[in-house]
C-alpha positions in Angstrom: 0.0 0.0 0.0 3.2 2.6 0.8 4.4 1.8 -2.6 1.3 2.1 -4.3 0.7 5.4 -2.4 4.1 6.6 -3.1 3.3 5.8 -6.8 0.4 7.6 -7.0 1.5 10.6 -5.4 4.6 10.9 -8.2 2.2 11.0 -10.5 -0.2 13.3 -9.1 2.9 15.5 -9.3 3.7 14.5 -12.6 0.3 15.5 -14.1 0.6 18.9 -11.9 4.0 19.9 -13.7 2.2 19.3 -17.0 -1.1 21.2 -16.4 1.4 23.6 -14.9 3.4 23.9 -18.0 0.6 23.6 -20.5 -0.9 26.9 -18.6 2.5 28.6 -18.8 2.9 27.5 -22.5 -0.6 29.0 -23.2 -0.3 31.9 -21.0 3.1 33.0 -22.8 2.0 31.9 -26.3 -1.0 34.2 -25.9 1.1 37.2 -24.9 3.8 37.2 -27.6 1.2 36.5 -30.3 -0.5 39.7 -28.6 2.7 42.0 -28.3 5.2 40.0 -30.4 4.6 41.1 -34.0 6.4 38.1 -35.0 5.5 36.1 -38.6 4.3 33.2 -36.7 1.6 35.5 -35.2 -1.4 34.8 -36.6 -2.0 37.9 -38.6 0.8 37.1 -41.0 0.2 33.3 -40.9 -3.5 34.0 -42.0 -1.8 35.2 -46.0 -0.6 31.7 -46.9 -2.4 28.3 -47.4 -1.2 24.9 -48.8 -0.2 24.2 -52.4 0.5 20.8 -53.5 3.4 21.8 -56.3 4.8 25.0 -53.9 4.5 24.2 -50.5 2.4 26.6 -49.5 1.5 30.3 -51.2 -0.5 33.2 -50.4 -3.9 32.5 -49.5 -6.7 34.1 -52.0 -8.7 36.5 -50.9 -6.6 37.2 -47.6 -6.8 40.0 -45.5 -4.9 40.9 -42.6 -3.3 43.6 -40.5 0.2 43.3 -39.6 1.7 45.0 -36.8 5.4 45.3 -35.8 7.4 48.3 -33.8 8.5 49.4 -37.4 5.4 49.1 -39.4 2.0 48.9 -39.6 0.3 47.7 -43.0 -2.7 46.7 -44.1 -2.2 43.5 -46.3 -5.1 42.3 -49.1 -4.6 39.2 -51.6 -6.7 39.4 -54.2 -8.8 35.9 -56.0 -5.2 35.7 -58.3 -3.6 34.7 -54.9 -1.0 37.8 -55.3 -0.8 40.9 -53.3 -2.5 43.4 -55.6 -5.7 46.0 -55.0 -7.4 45.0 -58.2 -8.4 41.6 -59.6 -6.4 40.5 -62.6 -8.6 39.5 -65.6 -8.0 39.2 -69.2 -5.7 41.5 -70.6 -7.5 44.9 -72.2 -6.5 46.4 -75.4 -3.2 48.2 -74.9 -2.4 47.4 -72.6 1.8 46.0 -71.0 2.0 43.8 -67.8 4.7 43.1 -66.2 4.6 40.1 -63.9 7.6 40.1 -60.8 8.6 37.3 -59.2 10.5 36.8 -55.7 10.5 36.6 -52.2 9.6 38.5 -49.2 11.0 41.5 -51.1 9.1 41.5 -53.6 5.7 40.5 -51.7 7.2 43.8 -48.9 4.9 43.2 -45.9 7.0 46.1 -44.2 5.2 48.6 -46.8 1.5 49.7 -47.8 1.0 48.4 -51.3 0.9 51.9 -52.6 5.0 52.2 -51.7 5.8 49.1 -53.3 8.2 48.8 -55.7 6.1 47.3 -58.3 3.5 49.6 -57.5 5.7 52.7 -58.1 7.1 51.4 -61.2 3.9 51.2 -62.8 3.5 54.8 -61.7 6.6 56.0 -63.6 5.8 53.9 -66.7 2.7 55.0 -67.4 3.4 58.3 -68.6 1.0 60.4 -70.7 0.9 60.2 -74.7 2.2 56.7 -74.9 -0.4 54.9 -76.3 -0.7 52.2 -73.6 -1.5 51.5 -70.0 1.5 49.6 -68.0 0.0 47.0 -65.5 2.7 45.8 -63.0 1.6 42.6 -61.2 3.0 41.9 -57.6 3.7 37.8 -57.2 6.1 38.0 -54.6 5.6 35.3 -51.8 7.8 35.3 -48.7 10.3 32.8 -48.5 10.1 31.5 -52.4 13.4 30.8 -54.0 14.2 30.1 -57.5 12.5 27.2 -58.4 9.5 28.3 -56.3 9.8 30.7 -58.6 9.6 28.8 -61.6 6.8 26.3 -60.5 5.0 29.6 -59.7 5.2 30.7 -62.4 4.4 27.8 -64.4 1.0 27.0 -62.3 0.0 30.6 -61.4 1.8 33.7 -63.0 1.5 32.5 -66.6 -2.3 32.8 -66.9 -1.6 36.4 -66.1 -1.0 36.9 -69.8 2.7 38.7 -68.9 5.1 41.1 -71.7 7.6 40.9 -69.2 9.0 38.3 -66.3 10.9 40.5 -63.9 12.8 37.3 -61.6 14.2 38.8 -58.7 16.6 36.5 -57.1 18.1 37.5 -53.7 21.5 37.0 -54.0 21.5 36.5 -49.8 19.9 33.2 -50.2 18.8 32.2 -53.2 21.8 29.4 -53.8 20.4 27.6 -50.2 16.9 27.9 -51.2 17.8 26.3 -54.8 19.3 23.2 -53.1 16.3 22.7 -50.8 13.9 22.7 -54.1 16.4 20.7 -56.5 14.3 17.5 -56.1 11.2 19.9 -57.7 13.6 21.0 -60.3 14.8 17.9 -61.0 11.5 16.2 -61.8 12.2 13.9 -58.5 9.5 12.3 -56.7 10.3 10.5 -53.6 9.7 7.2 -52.4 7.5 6.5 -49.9 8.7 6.5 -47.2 10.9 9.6 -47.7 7.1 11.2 -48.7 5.8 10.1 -45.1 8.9 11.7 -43.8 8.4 14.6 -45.4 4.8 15.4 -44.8 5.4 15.0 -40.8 8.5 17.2 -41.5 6.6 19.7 -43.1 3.8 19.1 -40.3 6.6 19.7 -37.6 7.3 22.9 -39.1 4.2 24.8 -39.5 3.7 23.8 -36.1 7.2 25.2 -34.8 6.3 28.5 -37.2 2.6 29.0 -35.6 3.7 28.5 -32.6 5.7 31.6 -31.1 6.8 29.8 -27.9 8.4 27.1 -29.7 10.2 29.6 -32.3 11.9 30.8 -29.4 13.1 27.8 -28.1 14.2 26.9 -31.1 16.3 29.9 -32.2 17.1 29.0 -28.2 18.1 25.7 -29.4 20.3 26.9 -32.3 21.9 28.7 -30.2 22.6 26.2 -27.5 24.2 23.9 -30.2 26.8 26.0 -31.8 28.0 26.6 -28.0 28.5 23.1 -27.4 29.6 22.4 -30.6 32.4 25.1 -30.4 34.8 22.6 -28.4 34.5 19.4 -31.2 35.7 22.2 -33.8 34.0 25.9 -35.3 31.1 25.6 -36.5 30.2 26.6 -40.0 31.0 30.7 -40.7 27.4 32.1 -41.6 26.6 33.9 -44.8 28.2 31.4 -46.6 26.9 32.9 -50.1 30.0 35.8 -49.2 32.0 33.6 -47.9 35.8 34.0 -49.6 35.3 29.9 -50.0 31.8 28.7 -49.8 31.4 25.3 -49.2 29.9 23.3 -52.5 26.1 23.6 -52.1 27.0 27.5 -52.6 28.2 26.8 -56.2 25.4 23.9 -56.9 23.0 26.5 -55.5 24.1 28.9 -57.8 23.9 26.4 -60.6 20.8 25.3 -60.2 19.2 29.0 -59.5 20.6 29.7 -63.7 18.9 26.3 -64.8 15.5 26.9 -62.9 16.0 31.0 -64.5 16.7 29.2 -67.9 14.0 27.0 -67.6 11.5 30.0 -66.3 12.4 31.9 -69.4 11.9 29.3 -71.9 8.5 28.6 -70.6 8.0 32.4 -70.7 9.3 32.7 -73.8 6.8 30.4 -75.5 3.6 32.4 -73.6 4.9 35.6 -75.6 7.3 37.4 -72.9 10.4 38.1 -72.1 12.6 37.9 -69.1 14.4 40.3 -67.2 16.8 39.4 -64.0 17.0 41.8 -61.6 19.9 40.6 -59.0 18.6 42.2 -54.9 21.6 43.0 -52.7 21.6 42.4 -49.2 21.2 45.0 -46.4 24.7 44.7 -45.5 25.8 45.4 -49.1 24.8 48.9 -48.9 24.8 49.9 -45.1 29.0 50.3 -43.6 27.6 49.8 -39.7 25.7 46.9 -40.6 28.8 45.4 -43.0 30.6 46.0 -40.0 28.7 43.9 -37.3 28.5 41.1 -39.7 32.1 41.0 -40.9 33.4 40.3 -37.1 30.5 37.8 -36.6 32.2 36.1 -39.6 35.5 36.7 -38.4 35.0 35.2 -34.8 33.4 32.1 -36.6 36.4 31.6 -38.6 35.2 32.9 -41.7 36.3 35.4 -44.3 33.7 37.7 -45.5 33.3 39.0 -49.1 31.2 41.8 -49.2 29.9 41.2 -52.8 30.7 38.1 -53.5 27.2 36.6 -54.0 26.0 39.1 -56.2 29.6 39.1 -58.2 29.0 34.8 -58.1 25.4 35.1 -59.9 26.5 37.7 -62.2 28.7 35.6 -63.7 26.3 32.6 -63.8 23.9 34.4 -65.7 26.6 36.0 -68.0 25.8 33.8 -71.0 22.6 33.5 -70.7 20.4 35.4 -73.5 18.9 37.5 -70.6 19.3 41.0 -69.3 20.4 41.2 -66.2 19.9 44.7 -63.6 22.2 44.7 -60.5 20.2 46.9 -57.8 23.3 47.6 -55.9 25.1 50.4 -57.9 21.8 52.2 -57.5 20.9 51.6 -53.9 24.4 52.5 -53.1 24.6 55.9 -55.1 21.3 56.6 -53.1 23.4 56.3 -49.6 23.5 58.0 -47.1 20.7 59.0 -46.4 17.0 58.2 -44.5 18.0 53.9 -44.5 17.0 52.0 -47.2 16.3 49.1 -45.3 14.7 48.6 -42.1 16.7 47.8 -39.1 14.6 44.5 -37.5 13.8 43.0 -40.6 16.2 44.2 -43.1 14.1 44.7 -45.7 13.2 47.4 -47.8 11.7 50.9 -46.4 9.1 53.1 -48.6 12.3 55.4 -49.7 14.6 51.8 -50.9 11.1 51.2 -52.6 11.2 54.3 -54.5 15.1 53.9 -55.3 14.6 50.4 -56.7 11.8 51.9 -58.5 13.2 54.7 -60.4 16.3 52.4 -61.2 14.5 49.3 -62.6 12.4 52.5 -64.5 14.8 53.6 -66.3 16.7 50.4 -66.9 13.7 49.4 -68.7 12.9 52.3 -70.6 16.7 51.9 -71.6 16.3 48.7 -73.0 13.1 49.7 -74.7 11.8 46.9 -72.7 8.9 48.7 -71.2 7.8 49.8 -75.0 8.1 46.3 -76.6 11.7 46.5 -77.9 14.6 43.9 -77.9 15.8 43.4 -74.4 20.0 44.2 -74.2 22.6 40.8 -73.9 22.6 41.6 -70.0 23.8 44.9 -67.9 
């Protein structure tokens, strides 16, 4: 009976520390989704839905407000599932579109659609007296890389009747999002038991990104790793994309970003448009302080830091392709100093980088006689 007794009374205290917990878990979970303004709160997780041949994409017919301590937008997909305040039928009589494809800069949740990029470049293209209207179509989704791109594209953006494919590719990250997606590029389907694997994967991980308790202890976790990692050898420099060496999946990365552009193009190519590549610094690119910060991170990882060496890496993979290519850099650097160009939290673009991106990709297009029909330039 003592033991029995003893037993029972472990357990009562058992299932106290998990009601305990569970409270704690809720009671935190409900204030950081309240005051957080992080992407796993459920205003920003409300945008996206499933997709069987992306992942996931942006929900249509979404609305949301998004709150942070830098911003606050409102945020509307329209039935096209892109973020755009009118619905995109057939194309009228004279009129351009210009479709542009990317990430979270691109889609710019920071930003009300008005100050967009995209937005703002139809603005300057549509000047009086020439004869036709310029649509330009926002299909930016966060976290898409290249071949999300591509698949995109190929299942969503092409009914959109496009002139012109703008591909932004973020030369940041784009080569570690291309080798998550080779198997898509590839044509691969997997077995399976790799396919049950990767639907409790994926499950895992829109649980760990709703969830804004467990984001922390996993950035928590992350964290706690590399420390006890540090005496069995360094861990891997960050920012391995500007590293002086990157390790291989940098260069298959890159490789497999020109195959899925090459592949984009084609397919746009025989839908009547033409593609343009328009290469996205990161922040640290243009700001000294923030260059600064990052380059002794590197440094006390044991890493050597190229400032440009991404951007200078997917130059030259896309230098013999038949496409033009627009570095942003040049252009966001002649704008600095200055208000930033980039937010500090999020490092993403702020209304004024909007309008500088804008009135470069403007007149890089009006150059080209792109934005009136003409033959696009070998690359620039």
């Amino acid at each position: 009976m003592a033991i029995t007794g003893r037993l029972q009374g472990r357990a009562s205290r058992a299932l106290l520390l998990i009601v305990i917990v569970a409270v704690q878990f809720v009671l935190f979970e409900t204030a950081l989704r309240t005051w957080g303004s992080s992407e796993a709160a459920p205003a920003f997780q409300a945008l996206f839905t499933g997709d069987p041949h992306l992942g996931y994409r942006l929900l249509p017919g979404a609305r949301t407000q998004f709150r942070t301590p830098e911003f606050d937008t409102t945020l509307v997909i329209n039935s096209s599932g892109v973020r755009d305040d009118e619905e995109i039928g057939p194309r009228e009589p004279g009129e351009r579109r210009i479709v542009v494809l990317g990430d979270s800069m691109v889609l710019a949740v920071q930003v009300e659609f008005p100050q967009t990029f995209g937005e703002l470049l139809e603005g300057r293209l549509n000047t009086p007296g020439s004869g036709h209207r310029v649509r330009v179509i926002n299909a930016g989704v966060q976290g898409f890389g290249p071949v999300q791109q591509l698949l995109f594209f190929r299942h969503v953006a092409a009914a959109f009747e496009p002139d012109i494919v703008v591909v932004t590719i973020y030369v940041g990250n784009d080569a570690e999002e291309a080798v998550v997606w080779e198997p898509q590029l590839l044509g691969a389907r997997p077995a399976a038991l790799d396919a049950v694997r990767d639907t409790l994967l994926t499950r895992l991980r829109r649980l760990v990104r709703r969830s804004m308790v467990l984001q922390v202890l996993r950035l928590r976790a992350i964290e706690g790793t590399r420390i006890v990692s540090r005496p069995l050898g360094p861990p891997e420099p960050p920012l391995q994309s500007y590293a002086a060496q990157p390790v291989e999946r940098i260069f298959r990365g890159i490789d497999l970003t020109r195959q899925a552009v090459e592949r984009l193009a084609d397919e746009a190519s025989a839908a009547g448009a033409r593609t343009v590549v328009v290469l996205m610094p990161a922040r640290f690119q243009v700001d000294d302080a923030d260059y600064g910060r990052l380059l002794e991170i590197v440094h006390q990882a044991g890493g050597d830091l190229q400032r440009d060496g991404a951007t200078h890496r997917f130059r030259e993979a896309f230098g013999d392709l038949p496409l033009p290519v627009f570095d942003l850099l040049p252009a966001l650097r002649a704008a600095a100093p200055g208000p930033d160009l980039f937010f500090q939290q999020t490092a993403h673009l702020t209304p004024r980088g909007h309008e500088v991106v804008a009135a470069a990709l403007a007149e890089f297009l009006r150059e080209s006689g792109l934005a009136d029909g003409g033959a696009p330039p070998a690359g620039r």
